[in-house]
C-alpha positions in Angstrom: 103.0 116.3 101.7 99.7 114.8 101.0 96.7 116.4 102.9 92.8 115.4 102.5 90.4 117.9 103.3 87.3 116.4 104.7 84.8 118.8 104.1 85.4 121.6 101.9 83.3 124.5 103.2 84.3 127.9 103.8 87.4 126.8 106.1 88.0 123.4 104.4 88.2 125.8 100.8 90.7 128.3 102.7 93.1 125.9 104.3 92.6 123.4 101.0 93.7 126.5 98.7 96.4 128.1 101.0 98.1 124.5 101.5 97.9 123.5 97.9 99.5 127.5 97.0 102.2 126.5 99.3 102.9 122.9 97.5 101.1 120.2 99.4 99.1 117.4 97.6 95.8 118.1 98.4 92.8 115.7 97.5 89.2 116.1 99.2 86.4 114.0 99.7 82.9 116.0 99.8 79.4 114.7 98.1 76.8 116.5 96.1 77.1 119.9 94.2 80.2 120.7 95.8 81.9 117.8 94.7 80.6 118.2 91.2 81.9 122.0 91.5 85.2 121.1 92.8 85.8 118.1 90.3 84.9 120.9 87.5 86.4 124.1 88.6 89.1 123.1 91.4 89.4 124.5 95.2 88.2 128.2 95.4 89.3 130.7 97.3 87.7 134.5 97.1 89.6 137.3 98.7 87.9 140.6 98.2 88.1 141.0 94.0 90.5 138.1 93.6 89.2 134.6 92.9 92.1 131.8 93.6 91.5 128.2 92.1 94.3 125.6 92.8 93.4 121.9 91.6 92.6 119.1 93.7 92.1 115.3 93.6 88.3 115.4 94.7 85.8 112.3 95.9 83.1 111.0 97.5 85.1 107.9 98.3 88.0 108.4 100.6 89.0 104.5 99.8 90.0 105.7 96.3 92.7 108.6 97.8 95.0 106.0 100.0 97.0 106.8 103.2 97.3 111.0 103.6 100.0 112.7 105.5 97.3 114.6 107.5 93.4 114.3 107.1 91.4 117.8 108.4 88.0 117.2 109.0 86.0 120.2 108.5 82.5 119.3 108.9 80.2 120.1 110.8 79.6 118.4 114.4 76.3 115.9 113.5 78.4 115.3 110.2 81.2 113.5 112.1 78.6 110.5 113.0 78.7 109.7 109.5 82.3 109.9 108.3 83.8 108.5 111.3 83.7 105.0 109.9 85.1 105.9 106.5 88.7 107.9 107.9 90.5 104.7 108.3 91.0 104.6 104.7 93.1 107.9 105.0 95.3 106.4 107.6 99.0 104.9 107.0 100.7 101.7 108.5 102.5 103.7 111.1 98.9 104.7 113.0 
């Protein structure tokens, strides 16, 4: 299954991690530092003295990842302004 995380804060990171652990295709699109960080080092997940990292597909450009299985947006409310015009890109034929 191919999921894109949009956003990948604390709950975007959990979901992003625990999906990919359990076999899902997971890409993310995310700007900045955390992009750079994620590009570099993969998803990150820390639970108590355990640090997870699963790799991901990671962009700024949600053109580049083509039609997902499910997109979760995890931003944050006066975020969704400014992606709203860019999910179509993560949308199939059959939407």
């Amino acid at each position: 299954m191919k999921i894109c995380l949009y956003g990948a804060g604390a709950i975007g990171c959990l979901l992003g991690v625990r999906l990919a652990q359990k076999g899902a295709e997971v890409s993310v699109v995310e700007v900045g530092p955390v992009l750079e960080a994620i590009q570099k080092h993969g998803l990150r997940l820390r639970t108590g003295e355990e640090t997870i990292s699963v790799p991901v597909t990671a962009t700024s450009d949600p053109s580049t990842l083509g039609p997902q299985d499910l997109v979760i947006v995890a931003v944050q409310g006066p975020t969704l302004k400014f992606i709203a015009s860019k999910l179509h890109f993560l949308y199939g034929p059959n939407l």
